[in-house]
C-alpha positions as CSV (number, residue, x, y, z in Angstrom):
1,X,12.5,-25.1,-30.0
2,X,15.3,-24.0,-32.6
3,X,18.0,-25.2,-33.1
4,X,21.6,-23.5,-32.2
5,X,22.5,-23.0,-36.1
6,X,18.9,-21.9,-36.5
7,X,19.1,-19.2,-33.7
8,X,22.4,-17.6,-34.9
9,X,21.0,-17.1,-38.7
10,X,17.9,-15.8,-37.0
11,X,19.5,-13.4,-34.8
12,X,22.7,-11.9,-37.2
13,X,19.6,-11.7,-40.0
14,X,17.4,-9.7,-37.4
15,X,20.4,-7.2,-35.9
16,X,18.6,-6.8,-33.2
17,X,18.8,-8.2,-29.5
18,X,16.1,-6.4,-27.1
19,X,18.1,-6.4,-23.5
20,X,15.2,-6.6,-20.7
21,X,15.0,-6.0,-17.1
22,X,11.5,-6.6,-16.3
23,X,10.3,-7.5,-13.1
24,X,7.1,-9.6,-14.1
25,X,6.6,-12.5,-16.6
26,X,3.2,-10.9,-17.2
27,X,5.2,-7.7,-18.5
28,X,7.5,-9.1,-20.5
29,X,4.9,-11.1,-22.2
30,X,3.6,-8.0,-23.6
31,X,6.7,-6.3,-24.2
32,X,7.9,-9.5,-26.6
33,X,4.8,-9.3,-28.3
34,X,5.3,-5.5,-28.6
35,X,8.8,-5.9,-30.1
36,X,7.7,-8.4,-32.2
37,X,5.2,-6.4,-34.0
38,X,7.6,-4.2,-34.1
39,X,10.1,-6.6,-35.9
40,X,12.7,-7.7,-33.0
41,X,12.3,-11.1,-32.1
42,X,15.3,-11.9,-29.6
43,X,14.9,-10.6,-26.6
44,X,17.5,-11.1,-23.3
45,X,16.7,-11.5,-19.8
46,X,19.5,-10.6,-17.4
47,X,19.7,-12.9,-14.4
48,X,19.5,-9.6,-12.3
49,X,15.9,-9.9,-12.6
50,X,14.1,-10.9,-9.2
51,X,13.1,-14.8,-10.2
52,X,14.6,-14.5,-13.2
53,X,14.3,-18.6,-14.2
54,X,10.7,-18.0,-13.7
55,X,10.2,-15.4,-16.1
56,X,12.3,-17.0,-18.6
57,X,10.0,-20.1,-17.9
58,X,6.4,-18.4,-18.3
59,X,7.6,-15.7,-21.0
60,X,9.0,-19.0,-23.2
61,X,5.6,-20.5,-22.9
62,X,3.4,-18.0,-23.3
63,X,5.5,-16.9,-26.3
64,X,5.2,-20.2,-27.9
65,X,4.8,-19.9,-31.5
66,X,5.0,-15.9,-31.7
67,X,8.2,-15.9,-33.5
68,X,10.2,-14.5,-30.6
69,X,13.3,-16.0,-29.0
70,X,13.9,-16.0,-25.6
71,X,17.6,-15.7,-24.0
72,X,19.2,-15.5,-20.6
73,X,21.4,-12.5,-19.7
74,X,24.6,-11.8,-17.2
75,X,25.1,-15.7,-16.9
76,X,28.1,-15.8,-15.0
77,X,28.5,-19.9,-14.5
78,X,27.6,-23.1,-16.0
79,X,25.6,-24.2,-13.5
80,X,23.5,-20.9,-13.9
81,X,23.6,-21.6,-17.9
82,X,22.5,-25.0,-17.8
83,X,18.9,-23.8,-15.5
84,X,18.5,-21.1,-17.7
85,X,18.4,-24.0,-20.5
86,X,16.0,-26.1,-18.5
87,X,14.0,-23.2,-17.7
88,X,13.4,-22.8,-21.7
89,X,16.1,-19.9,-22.8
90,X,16.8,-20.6,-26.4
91,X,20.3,-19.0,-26.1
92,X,22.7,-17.8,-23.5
93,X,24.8,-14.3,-22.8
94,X,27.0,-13.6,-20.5
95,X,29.0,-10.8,-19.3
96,X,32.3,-12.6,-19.4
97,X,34.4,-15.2,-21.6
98,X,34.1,-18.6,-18.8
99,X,35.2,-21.4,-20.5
100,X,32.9,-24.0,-18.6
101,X,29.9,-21.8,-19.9
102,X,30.7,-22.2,-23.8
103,X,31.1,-25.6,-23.1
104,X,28.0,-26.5,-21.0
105,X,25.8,-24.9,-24.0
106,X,27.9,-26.9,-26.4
107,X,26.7,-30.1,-24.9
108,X,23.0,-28.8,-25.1
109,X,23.4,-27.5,-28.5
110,X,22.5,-23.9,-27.6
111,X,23.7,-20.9,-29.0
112,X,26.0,-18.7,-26.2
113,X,27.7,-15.8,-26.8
114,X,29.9,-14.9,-24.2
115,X,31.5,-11.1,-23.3
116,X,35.1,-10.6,-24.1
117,X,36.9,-7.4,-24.6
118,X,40.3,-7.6,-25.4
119,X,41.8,-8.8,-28.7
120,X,43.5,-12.0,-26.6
121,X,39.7,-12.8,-24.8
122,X,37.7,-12.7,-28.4
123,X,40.0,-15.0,-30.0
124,X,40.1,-17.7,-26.4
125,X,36.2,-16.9,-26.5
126,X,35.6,-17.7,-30.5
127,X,38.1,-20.5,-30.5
128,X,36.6,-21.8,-27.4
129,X,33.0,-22.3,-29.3
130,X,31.2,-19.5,-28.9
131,X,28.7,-18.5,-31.7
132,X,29.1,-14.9,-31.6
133,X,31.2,-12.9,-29.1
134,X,29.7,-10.1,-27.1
135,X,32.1,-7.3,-26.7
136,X,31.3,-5.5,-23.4
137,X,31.6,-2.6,-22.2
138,X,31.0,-1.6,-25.7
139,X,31.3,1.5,-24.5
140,X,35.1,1.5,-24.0
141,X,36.2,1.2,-27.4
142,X,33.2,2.2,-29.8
143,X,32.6,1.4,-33.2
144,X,36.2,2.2,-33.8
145,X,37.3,-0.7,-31.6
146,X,35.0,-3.1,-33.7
147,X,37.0,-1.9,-37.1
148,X,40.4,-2.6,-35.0
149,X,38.7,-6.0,-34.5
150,X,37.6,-6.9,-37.9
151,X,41.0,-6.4,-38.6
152,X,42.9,-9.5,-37.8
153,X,39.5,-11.1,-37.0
154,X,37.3,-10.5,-40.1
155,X,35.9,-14.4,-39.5
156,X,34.6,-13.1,-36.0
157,X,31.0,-12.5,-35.6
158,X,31.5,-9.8,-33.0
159,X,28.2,-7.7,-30.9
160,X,27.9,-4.5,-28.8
161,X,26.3,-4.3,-25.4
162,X,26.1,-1.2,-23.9
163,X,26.4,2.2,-25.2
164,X,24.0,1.7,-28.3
165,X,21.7,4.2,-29.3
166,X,20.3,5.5,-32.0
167,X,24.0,7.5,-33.2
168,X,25.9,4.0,-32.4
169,X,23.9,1.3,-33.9
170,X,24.7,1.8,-37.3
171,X,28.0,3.2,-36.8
172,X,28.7,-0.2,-35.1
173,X,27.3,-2.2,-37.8
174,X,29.0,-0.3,-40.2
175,X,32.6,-1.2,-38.2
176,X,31.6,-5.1,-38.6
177,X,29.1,-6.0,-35.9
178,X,26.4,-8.6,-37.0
179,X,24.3,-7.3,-34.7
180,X,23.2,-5.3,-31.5
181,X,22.0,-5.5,-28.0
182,X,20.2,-2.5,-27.4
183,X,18.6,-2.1,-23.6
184,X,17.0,1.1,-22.1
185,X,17.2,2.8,-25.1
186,X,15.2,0.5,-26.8
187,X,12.5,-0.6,-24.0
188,X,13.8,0.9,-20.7
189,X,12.1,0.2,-17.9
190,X,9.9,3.7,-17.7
191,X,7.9,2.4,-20.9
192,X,7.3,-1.0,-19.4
193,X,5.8,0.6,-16.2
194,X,3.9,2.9,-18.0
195,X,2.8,-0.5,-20.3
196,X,3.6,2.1,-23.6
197,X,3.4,-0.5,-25.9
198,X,3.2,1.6,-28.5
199,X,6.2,3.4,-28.0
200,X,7.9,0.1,-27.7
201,X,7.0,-1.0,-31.0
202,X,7.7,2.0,-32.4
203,X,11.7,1.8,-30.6
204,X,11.8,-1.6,-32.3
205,X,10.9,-0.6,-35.8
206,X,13.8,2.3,-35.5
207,X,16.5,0.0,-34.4
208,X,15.5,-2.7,-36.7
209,X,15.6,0.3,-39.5
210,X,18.9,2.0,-38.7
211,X,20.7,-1.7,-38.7
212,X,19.0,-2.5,-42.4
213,X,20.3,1.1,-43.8
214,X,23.5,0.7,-42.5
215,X,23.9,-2.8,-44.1
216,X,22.7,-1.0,-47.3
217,X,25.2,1.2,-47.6
């Protein structure tokens, strides 16, 4: 397993965080494999998902060795964290800035980036530990909000969820995030039904593209 310093490089260098709700471990499986080839390696699980800890579980160990990094999504308590960690998550997300959360994957040395939204919750949530703070509903503010951010908090690694598309990703990077969480857009569930893998690929291989550009520019 990586380590917590080794997951953060990994992810701000990718740009890329694939946000999943798959209903079988057998699915997502071949959807991480798909994103992979595709050039996304993290991919997020929300705890909405029916048996979620078991799909974390199997996908983490059949993904073994492919170069793709598993995370648990809409963690909403420690307690809920530290299973997700047990069950073989390499990093944990949540909706929210809970203090007991940061700190719980602190003691396990994983990476967590926690939601915030206002100015006063991505300082508490960055001062707090976290390793990169999820600003949710991205939505709300746009890429604009991000620049506001960068502002007083240029030392901030800061991340959208929600609202990212093709239009938005680079504009966000552009305003200062280090990277995105992109969900249906990127592999909604429609394509994981239909088992388009292709398609998949091809969605990660576009937003892995738009965030290099907009770095380049």
């Amino acid at each position: 397993m990586a380590d917590r310093t080794q997951i953060v490089r990994l992810l701000k260098e990718t740009g890329v965080v694939a946000v999943i709700r798959a209903d079988k471990a057998d699915d997502l499986v071949d959807v991480g494999r798909a994103l992979r080839e595709g050039g996304v390696k993290f991919i997020e699980i929300t705890m909405t998902v029916p048996g979620a800890l078991a799909v974390i579980e199997k996908a983490t160990s059949a993904l073994q060795g492919d170069d793709v990094y598993i995370g648990a999504g809409t963690v909403l308590d420690a307690e809920t964290a530290r299973q997700a960690i047990l069950a073989g998550a390499n990093y944990v997300v949540s909706p929210v800035f809970r203090p007991g959360i940061v700190a719980l994957c602190k003691r396990y040395r994983v990476a967590v980036t926690p939601g915030a939204l206002t100015p006063t919750e991505v300082l508490n949530a960055w001062d707090a530990g976290a390793d990169i703070v999820k600003i949710f509903p991205a939505g709300v503010g746009g890429p604009q909000f991000f620049k506001d951010l960068k502002g007083p908090f240029p030392h901030i690694e800061i991340m959208p969820t929600g609202a990212v598309n093709r239009k938005t990703c680079p504009e966000f990077i552009q305003a200062g995030a280090c990277a995105v969480g992109v969900g249906g857009e990127l592999v909604g569930k429609p394509l994981i039904a239909a088992r388009d893998f292709a398609a998949i690929t091809r969605n990660a291989q576009d937003f892995v593209a738009l965030v290099a550009q907009a770095r380049n520019r």
